[in-house]
Each structure stands twice: as C-alpha cells, then as structure tokens.
mmCIF file as gemmi writes it, N, C-alpha and C atoms, coordinates in Angstrom:
data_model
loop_
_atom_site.group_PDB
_atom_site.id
_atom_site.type_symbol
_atom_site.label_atom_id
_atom_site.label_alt_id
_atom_site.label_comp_id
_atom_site.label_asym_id
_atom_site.label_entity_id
_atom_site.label_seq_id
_atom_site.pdbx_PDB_ins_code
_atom_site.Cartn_x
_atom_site.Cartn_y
_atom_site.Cartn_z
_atom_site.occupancy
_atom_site.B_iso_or_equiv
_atom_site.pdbx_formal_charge
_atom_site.auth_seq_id
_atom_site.auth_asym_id
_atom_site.pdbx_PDB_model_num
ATOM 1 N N . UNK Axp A 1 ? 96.108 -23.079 -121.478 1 0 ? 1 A 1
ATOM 2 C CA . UNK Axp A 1 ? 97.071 -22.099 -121.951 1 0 ? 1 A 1
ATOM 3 C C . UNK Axp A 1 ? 97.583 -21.297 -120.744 1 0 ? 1 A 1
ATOM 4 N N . UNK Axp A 2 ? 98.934 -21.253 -120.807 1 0 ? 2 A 1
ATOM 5 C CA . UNK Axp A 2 ? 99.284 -20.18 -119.529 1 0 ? 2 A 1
ATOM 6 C C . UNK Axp A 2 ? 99.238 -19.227 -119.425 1 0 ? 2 A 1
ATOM 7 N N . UNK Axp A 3 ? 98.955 -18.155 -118.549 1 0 ? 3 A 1
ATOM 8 C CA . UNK Axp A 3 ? 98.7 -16.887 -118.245 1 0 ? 3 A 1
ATOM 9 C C . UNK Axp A 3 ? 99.94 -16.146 -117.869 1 0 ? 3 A 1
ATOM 10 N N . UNK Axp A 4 ? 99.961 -15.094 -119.072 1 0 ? 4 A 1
ATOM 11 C CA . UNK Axp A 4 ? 101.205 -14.622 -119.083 1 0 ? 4 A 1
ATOM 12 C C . UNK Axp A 4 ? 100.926 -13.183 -117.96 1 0 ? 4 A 1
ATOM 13 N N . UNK Axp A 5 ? 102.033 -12.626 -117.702 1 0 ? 5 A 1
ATOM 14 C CA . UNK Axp A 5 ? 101.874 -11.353 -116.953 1 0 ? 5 A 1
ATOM 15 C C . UNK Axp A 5 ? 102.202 -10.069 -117.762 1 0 ? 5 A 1
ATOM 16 N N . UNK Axp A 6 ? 101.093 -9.413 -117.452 1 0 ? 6 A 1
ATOM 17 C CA . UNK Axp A 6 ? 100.763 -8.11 -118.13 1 0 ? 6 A 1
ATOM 18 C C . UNK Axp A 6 ? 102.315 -7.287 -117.79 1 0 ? 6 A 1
ATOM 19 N N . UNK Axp A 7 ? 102.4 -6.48 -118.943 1 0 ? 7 A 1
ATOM 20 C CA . UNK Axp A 7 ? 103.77 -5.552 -119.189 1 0 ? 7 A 1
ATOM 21 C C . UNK Axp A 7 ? 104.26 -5.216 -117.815 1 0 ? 7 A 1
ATOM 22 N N . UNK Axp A 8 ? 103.281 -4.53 -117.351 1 0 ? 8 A 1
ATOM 23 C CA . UNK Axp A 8 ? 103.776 -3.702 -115.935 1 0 ? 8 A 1
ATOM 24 C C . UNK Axp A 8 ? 104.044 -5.248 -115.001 1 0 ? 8 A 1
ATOM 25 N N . UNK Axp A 9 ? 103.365 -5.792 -114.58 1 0 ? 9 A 1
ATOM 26 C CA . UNK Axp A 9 ? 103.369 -6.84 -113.786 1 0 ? 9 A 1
ATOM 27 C C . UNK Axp A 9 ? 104.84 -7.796 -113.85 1 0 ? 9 A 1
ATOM 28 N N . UNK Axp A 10 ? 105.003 -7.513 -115.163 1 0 ? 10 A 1
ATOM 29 C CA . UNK Axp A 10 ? 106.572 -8.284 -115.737 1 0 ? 10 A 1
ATOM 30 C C . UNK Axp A 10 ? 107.666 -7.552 -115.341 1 0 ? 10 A 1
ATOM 31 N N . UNK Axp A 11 ? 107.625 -6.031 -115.492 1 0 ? 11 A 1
ATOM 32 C CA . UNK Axp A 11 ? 108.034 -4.933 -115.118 1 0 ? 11 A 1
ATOM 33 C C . UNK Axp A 11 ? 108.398 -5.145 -113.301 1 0 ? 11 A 1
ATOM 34 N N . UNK Axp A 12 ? 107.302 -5.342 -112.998 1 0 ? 12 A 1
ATOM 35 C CA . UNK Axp A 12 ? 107.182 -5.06 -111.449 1 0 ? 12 A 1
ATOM 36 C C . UNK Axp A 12 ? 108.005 -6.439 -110.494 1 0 ? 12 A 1
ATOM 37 N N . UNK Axp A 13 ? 107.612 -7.235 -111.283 1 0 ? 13 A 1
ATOM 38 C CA . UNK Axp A 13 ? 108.683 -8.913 -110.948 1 0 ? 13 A 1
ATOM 39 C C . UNK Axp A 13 ? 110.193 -8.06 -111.19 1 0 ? 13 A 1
ATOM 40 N N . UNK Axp A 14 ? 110.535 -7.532 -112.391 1 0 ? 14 A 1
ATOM 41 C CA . UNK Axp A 14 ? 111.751 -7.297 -112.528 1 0 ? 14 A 1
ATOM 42 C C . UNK Axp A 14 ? 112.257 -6.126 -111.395 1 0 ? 14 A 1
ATOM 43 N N . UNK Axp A 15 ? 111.869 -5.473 -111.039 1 0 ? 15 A 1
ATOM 44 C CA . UNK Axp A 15 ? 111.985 -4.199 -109.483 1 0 ? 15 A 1
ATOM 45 C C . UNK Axp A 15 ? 111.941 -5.081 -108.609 1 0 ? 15 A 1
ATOM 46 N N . UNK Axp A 16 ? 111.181 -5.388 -108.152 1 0 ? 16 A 1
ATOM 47 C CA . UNK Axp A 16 ? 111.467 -6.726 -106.594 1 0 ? 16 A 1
ATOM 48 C C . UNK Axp A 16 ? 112.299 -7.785 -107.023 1 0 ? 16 A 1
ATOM 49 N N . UNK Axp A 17 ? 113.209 -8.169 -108.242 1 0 ? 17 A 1
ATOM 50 C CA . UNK Axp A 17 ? 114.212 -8.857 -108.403 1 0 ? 17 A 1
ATOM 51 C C . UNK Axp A 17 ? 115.619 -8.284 -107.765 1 0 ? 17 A 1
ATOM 52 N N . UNK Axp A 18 ? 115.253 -6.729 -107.991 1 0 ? 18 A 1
ATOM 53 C CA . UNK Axp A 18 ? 116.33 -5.924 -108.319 1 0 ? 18 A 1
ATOM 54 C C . UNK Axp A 18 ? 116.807 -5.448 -106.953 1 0 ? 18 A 1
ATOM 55 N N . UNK Axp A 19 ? 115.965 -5.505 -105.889 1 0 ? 19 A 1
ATOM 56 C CA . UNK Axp A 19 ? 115.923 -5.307 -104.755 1 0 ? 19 A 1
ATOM 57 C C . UNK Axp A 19 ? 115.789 -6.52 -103.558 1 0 ? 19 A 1
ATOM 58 N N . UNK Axp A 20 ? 116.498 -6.371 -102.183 1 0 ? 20 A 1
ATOM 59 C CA . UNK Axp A 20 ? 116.99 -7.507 -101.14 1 0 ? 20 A 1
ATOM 60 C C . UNK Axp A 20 ? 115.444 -7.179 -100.462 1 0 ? 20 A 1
ATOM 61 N N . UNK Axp A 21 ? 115.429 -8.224 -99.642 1 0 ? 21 A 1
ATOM 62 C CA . UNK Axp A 21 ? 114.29 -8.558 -98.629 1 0 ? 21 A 1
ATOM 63 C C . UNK Axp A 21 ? 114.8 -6.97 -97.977 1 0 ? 21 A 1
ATOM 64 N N . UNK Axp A 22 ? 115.851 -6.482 -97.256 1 0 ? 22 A 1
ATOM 65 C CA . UNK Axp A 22 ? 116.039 -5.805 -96.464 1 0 ? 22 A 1
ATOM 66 C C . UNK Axp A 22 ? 115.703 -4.425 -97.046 1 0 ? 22 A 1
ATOM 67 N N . UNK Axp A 23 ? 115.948 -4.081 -98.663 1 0 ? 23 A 1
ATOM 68 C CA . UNK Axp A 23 ? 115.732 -3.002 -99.085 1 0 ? 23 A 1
ATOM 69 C C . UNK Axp A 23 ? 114.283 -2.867 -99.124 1 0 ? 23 A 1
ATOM 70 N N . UNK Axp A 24 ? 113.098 -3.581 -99.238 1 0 ? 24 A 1
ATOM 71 C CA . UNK Axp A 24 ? 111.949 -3.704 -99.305 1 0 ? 24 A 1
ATOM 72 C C . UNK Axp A 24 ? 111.578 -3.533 -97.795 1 0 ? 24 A 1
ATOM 73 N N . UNK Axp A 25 ? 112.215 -4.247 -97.217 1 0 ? 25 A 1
ATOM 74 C CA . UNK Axp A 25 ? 111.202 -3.671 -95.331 1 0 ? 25 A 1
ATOM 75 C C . UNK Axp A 25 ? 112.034 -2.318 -95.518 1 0 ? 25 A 1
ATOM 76 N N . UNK Axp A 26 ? 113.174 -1.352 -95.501 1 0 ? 26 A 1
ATOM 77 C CA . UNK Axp A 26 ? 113.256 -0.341 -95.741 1 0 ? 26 A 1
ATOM 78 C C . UNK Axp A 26 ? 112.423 0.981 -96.492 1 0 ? 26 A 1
ATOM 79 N N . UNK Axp A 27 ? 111.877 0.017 -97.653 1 0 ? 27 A 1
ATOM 80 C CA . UNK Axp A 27 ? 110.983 0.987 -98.32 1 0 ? 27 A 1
ATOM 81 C C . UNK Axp A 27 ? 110.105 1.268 -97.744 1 0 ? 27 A 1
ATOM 82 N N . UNK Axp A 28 ? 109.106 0.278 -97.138 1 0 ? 28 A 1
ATOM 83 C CA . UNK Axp A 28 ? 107.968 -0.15 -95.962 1 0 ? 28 A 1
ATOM 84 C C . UNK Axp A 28 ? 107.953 0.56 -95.296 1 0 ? 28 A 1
ATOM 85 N N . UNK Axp A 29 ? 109.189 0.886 -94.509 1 0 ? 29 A 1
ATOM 86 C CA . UNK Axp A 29 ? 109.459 1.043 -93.011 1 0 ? 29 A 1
ATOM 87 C C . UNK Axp A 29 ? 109.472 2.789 -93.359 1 0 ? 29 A 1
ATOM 88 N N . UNK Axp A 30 ? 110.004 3.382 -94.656 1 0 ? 30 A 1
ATOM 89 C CA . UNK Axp A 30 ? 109.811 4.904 -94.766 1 0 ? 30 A 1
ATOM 90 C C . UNK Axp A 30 ? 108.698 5.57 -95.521 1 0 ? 30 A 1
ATOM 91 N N . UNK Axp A 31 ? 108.207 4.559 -96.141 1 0 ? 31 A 1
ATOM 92 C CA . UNK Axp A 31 ? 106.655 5.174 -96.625 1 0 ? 31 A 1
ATOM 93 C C . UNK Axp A 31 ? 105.539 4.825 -95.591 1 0 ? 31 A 1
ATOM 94 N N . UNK Axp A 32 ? 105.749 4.651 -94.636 1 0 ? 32 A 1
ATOM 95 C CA . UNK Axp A 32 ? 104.713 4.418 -93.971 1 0 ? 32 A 1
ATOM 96 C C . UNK Axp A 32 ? 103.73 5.93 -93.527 1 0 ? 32 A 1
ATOM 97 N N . UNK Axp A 33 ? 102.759 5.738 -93.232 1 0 ? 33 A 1
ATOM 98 C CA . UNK Axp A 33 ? 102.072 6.911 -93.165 1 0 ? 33 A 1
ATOM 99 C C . UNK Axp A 33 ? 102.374 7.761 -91.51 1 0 ? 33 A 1
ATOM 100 N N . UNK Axp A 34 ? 103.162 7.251 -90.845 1 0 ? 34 A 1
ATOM 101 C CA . UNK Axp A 34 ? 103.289 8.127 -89.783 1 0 ? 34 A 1
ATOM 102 C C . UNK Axp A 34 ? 105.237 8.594 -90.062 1 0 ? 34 A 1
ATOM 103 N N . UNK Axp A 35 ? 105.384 8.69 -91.467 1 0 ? 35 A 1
ATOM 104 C CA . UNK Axp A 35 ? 106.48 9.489 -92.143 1 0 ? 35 A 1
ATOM 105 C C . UNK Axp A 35 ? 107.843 9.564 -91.279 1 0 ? 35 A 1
ATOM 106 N N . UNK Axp A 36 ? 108.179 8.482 -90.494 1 0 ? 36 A 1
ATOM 107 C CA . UNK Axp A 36 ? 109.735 8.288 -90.37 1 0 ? 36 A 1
ATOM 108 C C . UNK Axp A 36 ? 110.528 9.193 -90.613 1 0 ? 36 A 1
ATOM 109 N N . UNK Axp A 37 ? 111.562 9.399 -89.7 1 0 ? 37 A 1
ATOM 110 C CA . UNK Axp A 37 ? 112.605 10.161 -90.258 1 0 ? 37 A 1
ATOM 111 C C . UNK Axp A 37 ? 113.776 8.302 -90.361 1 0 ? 37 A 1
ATOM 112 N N . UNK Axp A 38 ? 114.884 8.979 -90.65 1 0 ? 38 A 1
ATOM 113 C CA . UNK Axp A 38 ? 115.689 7.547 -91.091 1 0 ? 38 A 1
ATOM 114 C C . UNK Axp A 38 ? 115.928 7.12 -89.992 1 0 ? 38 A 1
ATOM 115 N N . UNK Axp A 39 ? 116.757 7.79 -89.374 1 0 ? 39 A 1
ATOM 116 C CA . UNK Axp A 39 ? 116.891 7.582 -87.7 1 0 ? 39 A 1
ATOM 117 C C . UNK Axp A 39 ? 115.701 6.928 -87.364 1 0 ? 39 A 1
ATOM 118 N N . UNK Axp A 40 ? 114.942 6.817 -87.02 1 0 ? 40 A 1
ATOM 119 C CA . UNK Axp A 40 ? 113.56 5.762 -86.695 1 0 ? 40 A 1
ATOM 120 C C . UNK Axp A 40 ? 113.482 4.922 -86.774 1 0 ? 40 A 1
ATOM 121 N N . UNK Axp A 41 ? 113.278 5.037 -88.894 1 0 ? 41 A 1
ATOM 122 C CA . UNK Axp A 41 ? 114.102 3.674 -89.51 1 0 ? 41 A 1
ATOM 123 C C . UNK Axp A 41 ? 114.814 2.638 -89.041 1 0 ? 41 A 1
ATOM 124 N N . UNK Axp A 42 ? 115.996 3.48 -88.932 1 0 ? 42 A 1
ATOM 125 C CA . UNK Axp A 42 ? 117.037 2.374 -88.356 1 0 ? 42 A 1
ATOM 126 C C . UNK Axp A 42 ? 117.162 1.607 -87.163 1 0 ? 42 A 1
ATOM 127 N N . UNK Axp A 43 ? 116.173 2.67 -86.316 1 0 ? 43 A 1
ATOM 128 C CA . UNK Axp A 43 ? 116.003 2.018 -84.851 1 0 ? 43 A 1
ATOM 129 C C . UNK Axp A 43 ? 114.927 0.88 -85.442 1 0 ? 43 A 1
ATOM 130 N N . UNK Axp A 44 ? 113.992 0.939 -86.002 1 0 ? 44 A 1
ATOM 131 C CA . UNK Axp A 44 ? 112.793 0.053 -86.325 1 0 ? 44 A 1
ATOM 132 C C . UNK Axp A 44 ? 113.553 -1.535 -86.74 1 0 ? 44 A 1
ATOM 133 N N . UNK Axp A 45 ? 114.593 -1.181 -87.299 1 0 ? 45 A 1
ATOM 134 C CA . UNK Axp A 45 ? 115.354 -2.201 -88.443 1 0 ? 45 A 1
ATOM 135 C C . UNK Axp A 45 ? 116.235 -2.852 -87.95 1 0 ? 45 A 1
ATOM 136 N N . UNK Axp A 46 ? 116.702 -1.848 -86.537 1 0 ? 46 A 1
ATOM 137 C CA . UNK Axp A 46 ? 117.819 -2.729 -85.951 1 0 ? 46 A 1
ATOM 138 C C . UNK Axp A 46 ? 118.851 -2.717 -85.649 1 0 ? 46 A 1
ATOM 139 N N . UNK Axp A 47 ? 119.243 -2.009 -87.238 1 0 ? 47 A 1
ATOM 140 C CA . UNK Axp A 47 ? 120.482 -1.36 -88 1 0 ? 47 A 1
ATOM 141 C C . UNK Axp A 47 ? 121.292 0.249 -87.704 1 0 ? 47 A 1
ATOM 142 N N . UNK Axp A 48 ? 122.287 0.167 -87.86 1 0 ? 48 A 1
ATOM 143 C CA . UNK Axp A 48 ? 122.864 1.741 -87.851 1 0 ? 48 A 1
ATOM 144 C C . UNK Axp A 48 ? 122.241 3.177 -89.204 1 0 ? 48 A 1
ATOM 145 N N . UNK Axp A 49 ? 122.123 3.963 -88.502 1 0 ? 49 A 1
ATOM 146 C CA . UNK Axp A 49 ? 121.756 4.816 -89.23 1 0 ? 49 A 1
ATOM 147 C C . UNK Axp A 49 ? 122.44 4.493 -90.813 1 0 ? 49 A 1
ATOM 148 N N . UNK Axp A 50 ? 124.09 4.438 -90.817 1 0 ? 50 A 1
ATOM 149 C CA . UNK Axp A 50 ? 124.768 4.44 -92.034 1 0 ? 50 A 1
ATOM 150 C C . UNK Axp A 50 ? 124.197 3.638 -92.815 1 0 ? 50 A 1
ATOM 151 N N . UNK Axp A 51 ? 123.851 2.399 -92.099 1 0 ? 51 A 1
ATOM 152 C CA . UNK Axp A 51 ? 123.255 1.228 -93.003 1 0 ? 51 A 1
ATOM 153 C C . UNK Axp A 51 ? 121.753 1.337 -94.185 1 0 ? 51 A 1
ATOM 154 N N . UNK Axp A 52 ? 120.936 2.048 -93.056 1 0 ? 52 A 1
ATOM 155 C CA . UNK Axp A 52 ? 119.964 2.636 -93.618 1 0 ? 52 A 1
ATOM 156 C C . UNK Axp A 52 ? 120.23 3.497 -94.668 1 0 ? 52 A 1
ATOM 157 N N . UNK Axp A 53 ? 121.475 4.358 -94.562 1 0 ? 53 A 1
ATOM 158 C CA . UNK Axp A 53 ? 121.552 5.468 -95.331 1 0 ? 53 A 1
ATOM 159 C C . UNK Axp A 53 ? 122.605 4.445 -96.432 1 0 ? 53 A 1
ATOM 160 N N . UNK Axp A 54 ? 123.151 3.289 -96.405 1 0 ? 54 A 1
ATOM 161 C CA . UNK Axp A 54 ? 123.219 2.603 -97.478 1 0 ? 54 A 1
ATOM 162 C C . UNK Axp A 54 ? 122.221 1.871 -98.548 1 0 ? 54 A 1
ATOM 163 N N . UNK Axp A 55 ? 121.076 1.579 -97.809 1 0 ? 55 A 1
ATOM 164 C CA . UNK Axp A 55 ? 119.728 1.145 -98.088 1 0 ? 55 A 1
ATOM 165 C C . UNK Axp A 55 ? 119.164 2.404 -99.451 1 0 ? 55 A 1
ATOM 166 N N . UNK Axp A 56 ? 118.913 3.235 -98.944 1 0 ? 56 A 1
ATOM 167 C CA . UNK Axp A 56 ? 118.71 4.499 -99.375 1 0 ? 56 A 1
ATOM 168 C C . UNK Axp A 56 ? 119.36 4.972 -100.964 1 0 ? 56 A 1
ATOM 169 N N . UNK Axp A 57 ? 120.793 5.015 -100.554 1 0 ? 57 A 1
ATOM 170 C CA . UNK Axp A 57 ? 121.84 5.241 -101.937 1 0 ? 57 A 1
ATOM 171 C C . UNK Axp A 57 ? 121.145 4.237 -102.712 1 0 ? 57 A 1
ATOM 172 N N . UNK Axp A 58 ? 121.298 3.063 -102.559 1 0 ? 58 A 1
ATOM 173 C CA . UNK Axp A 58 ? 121.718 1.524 -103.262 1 0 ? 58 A 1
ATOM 174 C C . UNK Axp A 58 ? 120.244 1.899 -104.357 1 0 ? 58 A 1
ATOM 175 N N . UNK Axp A 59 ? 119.022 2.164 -103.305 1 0 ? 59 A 1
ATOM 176 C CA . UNK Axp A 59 ? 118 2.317 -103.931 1 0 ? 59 A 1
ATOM 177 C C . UNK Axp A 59 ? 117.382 3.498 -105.087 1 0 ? 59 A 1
ATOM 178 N N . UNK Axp A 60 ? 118.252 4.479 -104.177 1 0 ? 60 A 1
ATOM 179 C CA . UNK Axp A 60 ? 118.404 5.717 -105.205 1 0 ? 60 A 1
ATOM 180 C C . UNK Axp A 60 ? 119.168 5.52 -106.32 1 0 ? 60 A 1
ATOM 181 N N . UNK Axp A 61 ? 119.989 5.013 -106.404 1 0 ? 61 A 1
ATOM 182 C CA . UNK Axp A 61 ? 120.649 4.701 -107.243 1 0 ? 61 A 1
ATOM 183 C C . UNK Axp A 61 ? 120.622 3.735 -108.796 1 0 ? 61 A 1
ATOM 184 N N . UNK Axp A 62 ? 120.114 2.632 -108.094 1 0 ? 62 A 1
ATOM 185 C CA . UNK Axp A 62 ? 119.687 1.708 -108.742 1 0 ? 62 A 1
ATOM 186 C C . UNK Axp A 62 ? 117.988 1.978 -109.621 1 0 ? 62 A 1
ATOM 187 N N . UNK Axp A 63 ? 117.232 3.194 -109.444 1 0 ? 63 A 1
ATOM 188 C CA . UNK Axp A 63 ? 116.38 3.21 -109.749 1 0 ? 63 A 1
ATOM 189 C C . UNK Axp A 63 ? 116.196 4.772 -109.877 1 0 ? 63 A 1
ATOM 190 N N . UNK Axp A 64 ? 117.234 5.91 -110.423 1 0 ? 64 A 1
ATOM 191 C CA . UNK Axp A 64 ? 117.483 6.835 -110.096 1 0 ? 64 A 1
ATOM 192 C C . UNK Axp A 64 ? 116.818 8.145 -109.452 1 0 ? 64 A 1
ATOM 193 N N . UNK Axp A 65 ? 115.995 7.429 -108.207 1 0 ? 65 A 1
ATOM 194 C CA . UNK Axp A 65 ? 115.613 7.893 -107.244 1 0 ? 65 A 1
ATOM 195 C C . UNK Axp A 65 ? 116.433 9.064 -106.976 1 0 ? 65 A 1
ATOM 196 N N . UNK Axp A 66 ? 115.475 10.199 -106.47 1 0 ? 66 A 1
ATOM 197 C CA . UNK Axp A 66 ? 116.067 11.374 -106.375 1 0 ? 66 A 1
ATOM 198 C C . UNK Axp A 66 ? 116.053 12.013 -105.011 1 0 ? 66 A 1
ATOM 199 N N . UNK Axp A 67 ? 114.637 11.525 -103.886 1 0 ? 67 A 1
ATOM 200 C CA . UNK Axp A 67 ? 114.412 12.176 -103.136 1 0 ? 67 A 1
ATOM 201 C C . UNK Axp A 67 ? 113.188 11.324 -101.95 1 0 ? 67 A 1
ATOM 202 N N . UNK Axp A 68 ? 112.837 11.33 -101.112 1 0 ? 68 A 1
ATOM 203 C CA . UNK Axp A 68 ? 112.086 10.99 -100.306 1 0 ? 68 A 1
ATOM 204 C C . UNK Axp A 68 ? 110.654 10.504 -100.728 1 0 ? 68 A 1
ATOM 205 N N . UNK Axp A 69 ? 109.908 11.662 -101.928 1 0 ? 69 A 1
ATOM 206 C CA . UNK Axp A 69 ? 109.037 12.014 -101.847 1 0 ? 69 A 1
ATOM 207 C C . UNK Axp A 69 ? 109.216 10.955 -103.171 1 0 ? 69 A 1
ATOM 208 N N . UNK Axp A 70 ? 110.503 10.739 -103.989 1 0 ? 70 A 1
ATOM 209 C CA . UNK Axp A 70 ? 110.46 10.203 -105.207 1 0 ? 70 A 1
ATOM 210 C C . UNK Axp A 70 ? 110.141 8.788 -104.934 1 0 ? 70 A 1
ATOM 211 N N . UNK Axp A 71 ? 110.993 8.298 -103.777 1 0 ? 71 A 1
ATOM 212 C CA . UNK Axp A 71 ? 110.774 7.098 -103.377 1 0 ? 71 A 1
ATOM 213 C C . UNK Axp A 71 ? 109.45 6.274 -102.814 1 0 ? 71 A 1
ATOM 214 N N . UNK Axp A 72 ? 108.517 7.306 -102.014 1 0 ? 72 A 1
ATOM 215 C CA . UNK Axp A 72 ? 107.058 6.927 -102.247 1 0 ? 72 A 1
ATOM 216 C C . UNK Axp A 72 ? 106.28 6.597 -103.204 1 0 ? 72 A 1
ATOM 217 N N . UNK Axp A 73 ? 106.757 7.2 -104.508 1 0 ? 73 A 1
ATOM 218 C CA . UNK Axp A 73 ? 106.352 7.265 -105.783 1 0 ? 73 A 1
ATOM 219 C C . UNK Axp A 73 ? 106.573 5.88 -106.107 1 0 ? 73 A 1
ATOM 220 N N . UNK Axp A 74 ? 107.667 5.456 -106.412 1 0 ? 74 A 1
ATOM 221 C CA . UNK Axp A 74 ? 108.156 4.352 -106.963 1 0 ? 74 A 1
ATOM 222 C C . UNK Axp A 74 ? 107.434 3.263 -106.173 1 0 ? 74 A 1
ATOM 223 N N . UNK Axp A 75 ? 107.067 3.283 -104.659 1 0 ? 75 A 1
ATOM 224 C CA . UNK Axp A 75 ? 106.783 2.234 -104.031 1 0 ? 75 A 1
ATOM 225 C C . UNK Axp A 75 ? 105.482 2.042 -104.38 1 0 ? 75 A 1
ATOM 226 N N . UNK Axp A 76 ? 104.92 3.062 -104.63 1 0 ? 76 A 1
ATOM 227 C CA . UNK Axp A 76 ? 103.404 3.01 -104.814 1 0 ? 76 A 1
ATOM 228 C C . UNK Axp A 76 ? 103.392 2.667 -106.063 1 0 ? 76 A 1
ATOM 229 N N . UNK Axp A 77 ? 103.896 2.647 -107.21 1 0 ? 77 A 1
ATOM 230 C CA . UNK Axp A 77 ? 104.042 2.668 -108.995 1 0 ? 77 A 1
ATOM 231 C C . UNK Axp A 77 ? 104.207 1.176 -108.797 1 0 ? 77 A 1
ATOM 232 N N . UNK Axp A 78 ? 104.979 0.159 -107.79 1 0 ? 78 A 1
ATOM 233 C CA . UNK Axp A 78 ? 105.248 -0.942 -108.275 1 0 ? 78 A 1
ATOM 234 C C . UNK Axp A 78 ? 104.61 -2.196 -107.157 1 0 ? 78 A 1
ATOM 235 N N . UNK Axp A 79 ? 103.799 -1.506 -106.52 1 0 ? 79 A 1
ATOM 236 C CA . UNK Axp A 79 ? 103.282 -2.066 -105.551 1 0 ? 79 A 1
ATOM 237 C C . UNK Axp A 79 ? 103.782 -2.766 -104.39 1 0 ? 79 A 1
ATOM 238 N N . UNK Axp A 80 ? 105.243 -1.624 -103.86 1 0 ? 80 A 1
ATOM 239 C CA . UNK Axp A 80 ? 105.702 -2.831 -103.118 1 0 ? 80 A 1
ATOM 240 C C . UNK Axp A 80 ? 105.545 -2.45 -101.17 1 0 ? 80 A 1
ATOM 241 N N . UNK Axp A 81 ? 104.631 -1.526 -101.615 1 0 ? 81 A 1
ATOM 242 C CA . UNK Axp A 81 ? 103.804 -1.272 -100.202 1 0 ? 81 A 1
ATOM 243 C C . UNK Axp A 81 ? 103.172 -2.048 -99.555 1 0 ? 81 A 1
ATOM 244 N N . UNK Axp A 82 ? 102.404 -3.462 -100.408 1 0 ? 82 A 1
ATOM 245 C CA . UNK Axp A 82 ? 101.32 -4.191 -100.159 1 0 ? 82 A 1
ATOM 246 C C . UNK Axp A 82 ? 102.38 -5.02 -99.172 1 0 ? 82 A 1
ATOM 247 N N . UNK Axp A 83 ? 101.475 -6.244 -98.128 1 0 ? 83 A 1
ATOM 248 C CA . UNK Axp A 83 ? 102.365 -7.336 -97.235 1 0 ? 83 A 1
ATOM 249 C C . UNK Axp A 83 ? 103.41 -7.939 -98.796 1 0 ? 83 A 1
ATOM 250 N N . UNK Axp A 84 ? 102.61 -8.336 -99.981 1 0 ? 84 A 1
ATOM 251 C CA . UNK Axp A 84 ? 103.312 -9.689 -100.629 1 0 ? 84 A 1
ATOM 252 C C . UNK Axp A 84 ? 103.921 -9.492 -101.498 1 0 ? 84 A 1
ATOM 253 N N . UNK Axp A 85 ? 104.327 -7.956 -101.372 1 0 ? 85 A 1
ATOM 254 C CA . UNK Axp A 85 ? 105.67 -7.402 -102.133 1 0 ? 85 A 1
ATOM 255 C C . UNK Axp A 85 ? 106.869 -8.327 -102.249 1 0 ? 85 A 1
C-alpha cells in the first residue's frame, strides 16, 4: 500500500512548488544565523541588490509575508532551512 503524505507534508510539497531554486537559496541565505543584511545577500548570490529585493516582494507576496522576522517563521514552519528543501 502506498504511503501517503501527512497534511502538512502535502502542504509543504505545495510551498517549495510555489517557490524557484533561487527564491529558496535566498531564504537560506537570510535566515541564516549570522543575520544578513540584503546587501550581503546579494553579494553572497551574485545578484544586484534590486534582484534580491525582487526575491523578497515575490516571496512576501506570494505567501503574505510581512517582515524579516515573518519570513524566518515561514522557513522554519515548512522546513525549508534543511540542505533538501
């Protein structure tokens, strides 16, 4: 019999659907525990600040993220802190 995935877990497939490889090393890259500013970020990533700060909206947005502190939340709620996010 196949093993279905628990609510949240189904839940949590559907959030890392919803989000690019790039928005996920973004999330990574600002919850990290030595607390980034974006500018950092973006140097870390590669990318222009704006880009990052498109990263940011897209994510706030899409998940009506409110704030810095909200966005740790969410990363930690859906596990996408771990490497196999």
């Amino acid at each position: 019999m196949p093993v279905t995935p628990s609510a949240h877990e189904a839940a949590r497939l559907r959030v890392v659907a919803n989000l690019s490889p790039r928005e996920i090393e973004f999330i990574r890259a600002v919850c990290h525990e030595s607390e980034p500013t974006y500018e950092q970020v973006a140097k870390q990533m590669g990318v222009a600040q704006n880009t990052v700060n498109g990263y940011r909206e897209n994510i706030f947005h899409k998940f009506g993220i409110k704030s810095k502190a909200g966005l740790v939340i969410f990363a930690y709620k859906w596990g996408l802190l771990a490497k196999g996010g």
